[in-house]
C-alpha positions in Angstrom: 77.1 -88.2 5.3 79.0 -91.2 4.4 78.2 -90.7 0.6 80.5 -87.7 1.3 82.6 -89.3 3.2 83.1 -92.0 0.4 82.6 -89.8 -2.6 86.1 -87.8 -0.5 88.1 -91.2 -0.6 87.3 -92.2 -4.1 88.9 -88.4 -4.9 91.7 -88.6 -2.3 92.6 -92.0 -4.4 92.4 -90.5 -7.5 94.2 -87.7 -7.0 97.2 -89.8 -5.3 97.5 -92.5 -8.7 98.2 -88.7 -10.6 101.3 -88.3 -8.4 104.5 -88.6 -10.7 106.4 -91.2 -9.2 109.9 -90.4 -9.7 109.7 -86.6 -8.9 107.6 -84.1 -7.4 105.9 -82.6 -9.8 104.0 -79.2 -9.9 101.0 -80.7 -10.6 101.3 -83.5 -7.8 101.7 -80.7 -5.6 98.9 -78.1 -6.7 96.7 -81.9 -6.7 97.2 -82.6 -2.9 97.2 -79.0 -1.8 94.2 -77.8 -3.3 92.6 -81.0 -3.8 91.5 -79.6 -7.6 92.5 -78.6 -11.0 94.8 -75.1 -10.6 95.6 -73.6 -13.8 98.7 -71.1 -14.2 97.5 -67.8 -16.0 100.3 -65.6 -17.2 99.9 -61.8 -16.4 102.5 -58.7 -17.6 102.7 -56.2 -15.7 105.0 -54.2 -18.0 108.2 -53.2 -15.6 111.5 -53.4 -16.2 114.8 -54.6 -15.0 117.7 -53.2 -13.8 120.3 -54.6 -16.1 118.1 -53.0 -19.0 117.1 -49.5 -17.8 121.0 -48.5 -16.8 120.4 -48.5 -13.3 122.9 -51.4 -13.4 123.7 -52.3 -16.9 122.1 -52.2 -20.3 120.5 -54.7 -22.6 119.1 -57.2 -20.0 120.2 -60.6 -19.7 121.9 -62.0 -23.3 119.7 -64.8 -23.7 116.5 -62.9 -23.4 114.1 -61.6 -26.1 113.2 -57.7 -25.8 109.9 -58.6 -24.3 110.9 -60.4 -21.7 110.7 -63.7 -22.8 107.4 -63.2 -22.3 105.0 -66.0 -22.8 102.3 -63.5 -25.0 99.4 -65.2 -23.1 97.0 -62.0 -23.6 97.2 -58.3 -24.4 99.6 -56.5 -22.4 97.6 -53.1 -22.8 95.2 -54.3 -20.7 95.0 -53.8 -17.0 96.3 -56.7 -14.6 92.5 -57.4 -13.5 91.5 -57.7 -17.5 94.2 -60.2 -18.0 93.4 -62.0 -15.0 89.5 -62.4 -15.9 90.0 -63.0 -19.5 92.6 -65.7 -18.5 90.3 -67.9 -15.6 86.9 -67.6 -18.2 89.6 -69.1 -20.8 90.9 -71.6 -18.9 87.9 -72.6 -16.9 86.3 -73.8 -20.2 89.2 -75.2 -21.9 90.7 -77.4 -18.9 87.5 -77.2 -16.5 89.9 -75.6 -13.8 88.5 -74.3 -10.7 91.3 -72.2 -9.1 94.5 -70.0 -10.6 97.4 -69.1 -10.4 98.5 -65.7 -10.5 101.6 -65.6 -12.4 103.7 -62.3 -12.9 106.5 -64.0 -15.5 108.3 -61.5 -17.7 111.1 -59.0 -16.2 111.3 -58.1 -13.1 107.9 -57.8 -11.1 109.7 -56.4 -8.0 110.9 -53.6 -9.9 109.2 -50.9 -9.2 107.9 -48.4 -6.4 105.9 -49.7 -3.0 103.2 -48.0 -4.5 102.6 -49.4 -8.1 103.9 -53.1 -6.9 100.7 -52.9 -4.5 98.2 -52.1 -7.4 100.1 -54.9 -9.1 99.8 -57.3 -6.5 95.9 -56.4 -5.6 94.6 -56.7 -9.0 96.5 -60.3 -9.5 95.1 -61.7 -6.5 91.3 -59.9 -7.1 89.6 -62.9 -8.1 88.1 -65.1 -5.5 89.4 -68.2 -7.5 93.2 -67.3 -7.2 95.2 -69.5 -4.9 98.4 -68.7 -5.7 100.3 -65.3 -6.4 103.9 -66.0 -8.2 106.4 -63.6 -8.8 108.9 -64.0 -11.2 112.1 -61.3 -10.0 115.6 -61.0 -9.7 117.6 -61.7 -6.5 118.9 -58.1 -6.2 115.0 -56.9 -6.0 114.1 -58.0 -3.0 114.5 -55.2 -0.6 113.0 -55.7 2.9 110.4 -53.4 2.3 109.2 -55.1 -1.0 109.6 -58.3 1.1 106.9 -56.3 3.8 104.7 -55.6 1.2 104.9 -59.2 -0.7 104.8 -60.7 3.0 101.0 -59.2 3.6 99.4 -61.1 0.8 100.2 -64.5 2.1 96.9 -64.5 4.9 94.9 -64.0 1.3 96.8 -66.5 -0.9 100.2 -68.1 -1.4 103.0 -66.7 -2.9 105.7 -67.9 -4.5 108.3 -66.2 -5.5 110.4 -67.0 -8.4 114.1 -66.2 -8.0 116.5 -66.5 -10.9 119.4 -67.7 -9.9 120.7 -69.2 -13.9 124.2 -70.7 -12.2 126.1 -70.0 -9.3 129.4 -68.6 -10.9 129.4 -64.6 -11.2 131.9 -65.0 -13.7 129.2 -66.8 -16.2 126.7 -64.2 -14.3 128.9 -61.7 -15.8 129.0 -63.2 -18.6 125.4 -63.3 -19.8 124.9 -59.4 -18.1 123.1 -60.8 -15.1 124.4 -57.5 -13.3 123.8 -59.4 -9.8 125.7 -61.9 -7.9 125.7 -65.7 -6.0 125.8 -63.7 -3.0 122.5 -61.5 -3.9 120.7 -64.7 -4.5 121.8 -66.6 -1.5 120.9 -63.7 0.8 117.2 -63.2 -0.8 116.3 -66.6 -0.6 117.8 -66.4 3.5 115.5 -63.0 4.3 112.6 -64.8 2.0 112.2 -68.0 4.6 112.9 -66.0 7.4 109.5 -64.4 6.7 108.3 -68.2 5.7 107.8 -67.0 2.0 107.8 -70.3 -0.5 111.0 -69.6 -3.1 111.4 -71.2 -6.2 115.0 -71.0 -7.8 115.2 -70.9 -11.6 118.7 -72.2 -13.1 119.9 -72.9 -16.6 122.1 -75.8 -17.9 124.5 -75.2 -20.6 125.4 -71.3 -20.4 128.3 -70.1 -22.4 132.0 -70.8 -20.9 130.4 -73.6 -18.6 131.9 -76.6 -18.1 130.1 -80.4 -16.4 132.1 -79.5 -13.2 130.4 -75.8 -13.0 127.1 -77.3 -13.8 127.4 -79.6 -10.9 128.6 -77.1 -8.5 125.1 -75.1 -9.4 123.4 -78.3 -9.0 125.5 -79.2 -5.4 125.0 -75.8 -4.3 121.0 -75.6 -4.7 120.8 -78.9 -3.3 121.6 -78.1 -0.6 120.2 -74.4 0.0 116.5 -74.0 1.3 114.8 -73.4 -1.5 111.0 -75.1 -1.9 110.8 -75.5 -5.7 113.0 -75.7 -8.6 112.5 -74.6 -12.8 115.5 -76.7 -14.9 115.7 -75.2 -18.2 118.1 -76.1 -21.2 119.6 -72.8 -22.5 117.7 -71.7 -25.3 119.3 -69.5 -27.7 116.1 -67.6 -29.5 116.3 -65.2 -32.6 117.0 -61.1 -31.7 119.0 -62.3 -28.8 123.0 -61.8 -27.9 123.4 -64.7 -26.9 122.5 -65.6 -30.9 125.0 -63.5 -32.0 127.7 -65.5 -29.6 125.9 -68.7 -30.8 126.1 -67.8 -34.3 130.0 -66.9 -34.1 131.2 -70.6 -32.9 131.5 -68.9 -29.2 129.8 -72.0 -27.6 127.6 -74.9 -28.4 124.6 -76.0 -26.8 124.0 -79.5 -24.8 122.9 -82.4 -26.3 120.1 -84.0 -25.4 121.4 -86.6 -23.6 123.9 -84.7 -21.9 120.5 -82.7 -20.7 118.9 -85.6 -19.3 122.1 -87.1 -17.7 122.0 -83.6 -16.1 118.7 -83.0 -14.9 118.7 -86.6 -13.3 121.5 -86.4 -11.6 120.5 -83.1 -10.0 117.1 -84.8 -9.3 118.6 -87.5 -7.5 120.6 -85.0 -5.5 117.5 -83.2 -4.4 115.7 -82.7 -1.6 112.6 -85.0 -2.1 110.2 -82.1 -0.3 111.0 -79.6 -3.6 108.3 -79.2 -6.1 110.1 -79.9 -9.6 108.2 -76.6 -11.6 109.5 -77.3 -14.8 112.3 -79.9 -16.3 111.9 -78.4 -20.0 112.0 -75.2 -21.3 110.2 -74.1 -24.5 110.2 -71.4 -27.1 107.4 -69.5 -28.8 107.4 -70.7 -32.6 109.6 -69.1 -34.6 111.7 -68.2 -31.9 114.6 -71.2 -31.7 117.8 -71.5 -33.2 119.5 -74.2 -30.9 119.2 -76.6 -29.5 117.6 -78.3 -32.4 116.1 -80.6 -30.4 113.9 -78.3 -27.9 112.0 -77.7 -31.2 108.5 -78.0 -30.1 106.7 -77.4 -33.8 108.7 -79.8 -36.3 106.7 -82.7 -35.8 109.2 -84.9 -34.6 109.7 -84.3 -30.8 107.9 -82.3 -28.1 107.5 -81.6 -24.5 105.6 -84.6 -23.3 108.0 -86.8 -25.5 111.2 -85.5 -23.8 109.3 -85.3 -20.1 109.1 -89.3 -21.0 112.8 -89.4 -21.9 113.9 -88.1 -18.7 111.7 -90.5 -16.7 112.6 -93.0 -18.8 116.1 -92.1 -17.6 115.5 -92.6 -13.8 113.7 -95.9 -14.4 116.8 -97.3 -16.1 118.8 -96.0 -13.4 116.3 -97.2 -10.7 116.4 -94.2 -9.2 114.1 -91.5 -8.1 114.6 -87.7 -6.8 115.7 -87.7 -3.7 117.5 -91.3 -4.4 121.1 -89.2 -2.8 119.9 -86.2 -1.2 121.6 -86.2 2.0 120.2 -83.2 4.4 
């Protein structure tokens, strides 16, 4: 008995010297709430969106690829349940994890009838090992009864749902053929905690037409708004995109990378220490990038981990932390 009971305090210290110490980090959360390694695996469901089918505008959103941004983790022919097993005996040997995550990511995973969404949702969450169940949608597909049927997985796992949100201005929404609005995204995340559903908000710095004093009304206004996690990503302006075509005609430039990490530290600082920071960073599949030349993850000179550093590095010179001017 007090083996256990020591061998469960040497692991409770461990896993609290892991926690990042200037923000909360995904991992630091998955860590204390699970208490062992959770690996994401990526699942495609193959649906669609609404500003790409017509029902509310065509071509999808201008800086996304045609599949979705999709991060091309396994073969999309294959049934969710395939996928989901081929991706836990994968990651099981190669990181030793011993539960997963779920993770419907490209297009809209709301998008469809009551019917095929509740196939979707029971394969993703078949395994024994799954913890979590994360949907990546848009803010105008979330109808109450999708919310009903969402709402009765979380006795069997949690869910998270992953709201784009991009920027709070519907004229940049407009812009980049969002087809929804502030308004849809603010009211989605409202009926989402009503029903105590965990949200997090993706938004994007540097979108075409915006200016510092838009980006910080994005960052003011999520701030302050209920949300329980956060993705920050850089725009990313990727080949076969329309956003390239804009890029590529002197329409806009992208941020520098110090105007990024000015950015994502002063929205950190702003936030609500209790959100779980999902990602700082975004990255593109090789090939993929044309700007910013820095994101480059393949040319040997700068990557993930190395900018992660930069923006920590960043909070340390200011002595700050997230949280540091959150005011509830």
């Amino acid at each position: 008995m007090l083996k256990t009971v020591l061998k469960q305090k040497t692991e409770a210290q461990v896993y609290k010297s892991q926690l990042n110490p200037f923000y909360y980090s995904l991992s630091s959360y998955l860590r204390q709430k699970f208490g062992t390694k959770v690996q994401r695996v990526t699942l495609e469901a193959n649906l669609d969106c609404p500003n790409r089918d017509g029902t509310k505008a065509f071509g999808g959103c201008t800086f996304c690829t045609a599949d979705g941004s999709s991060a091309g983790a396994f073969d999309i022919k294959d049934p969710i349940s395939k996928q989901l097993e081929d991706g836990i005996k994968l990651f099981s040997k190669r990181f030793g994890a011993k539960k997963f995550i779920a993770y419907l990511q490209s297009f809209t995973n709301t998008y469809a009838s009551i019917d095929k969404l509740k196939k979707i949702y029971n394969e993703a969450t078949s395994h024994p090992d799954v913890v979590v169940l994360a949907i990546g949608t848009r803010p105008d597909c979330l109808s109450e009864k999708v919310l009903d049927l969402i709402e009765t997985y979380r006795d069997k796992v949690e869910i998270w749902l992953d709201i784009g949100l991009q920027t709070v201005h519907d004229k940049t929404l407009d812009f980049i053929n969002r087809a929804h609005t502030q308004k849809d995204f603010f009211d989605a995340l409202e009926r989402a905690k009503k029903r105590n559903l965990i949200v997090c908000a993706h938004t994007i710095f540097g979108l075409p037409g915006e200016t510092k004093e838009m980006f910080y009304e994005t960052i003011n206004m999520l701030a302050a708004s209920k949300i329980d996690a956060i993705k920050i990503h850089q725009l990313l302006v990727l080949e076969k995109t329309k956003i390239a075509k804009q890029y590529n005609e002197g329409l806009f430039k992208t941020l520098e990378l110090e105007e990024y990490i000015n950015l994502v530290c002063d929205f950190l600082e702003l936030l609500s220490p209790s959100v779980v920071v999902h990602r700082l960073f975004a990255e593109a599949k090789p090939g993929e990038l044309i700007a910013p030349k820095w994101a480059e993850q393949d040319d040997g000179r700068r990557n993930k981990q190395q900018i992660l550093r930069m923006i920590e590095g960043e909070l340390i010179r200011r002595k700050t932390k997230q949280g540091a001017k959150f005011r509830p």
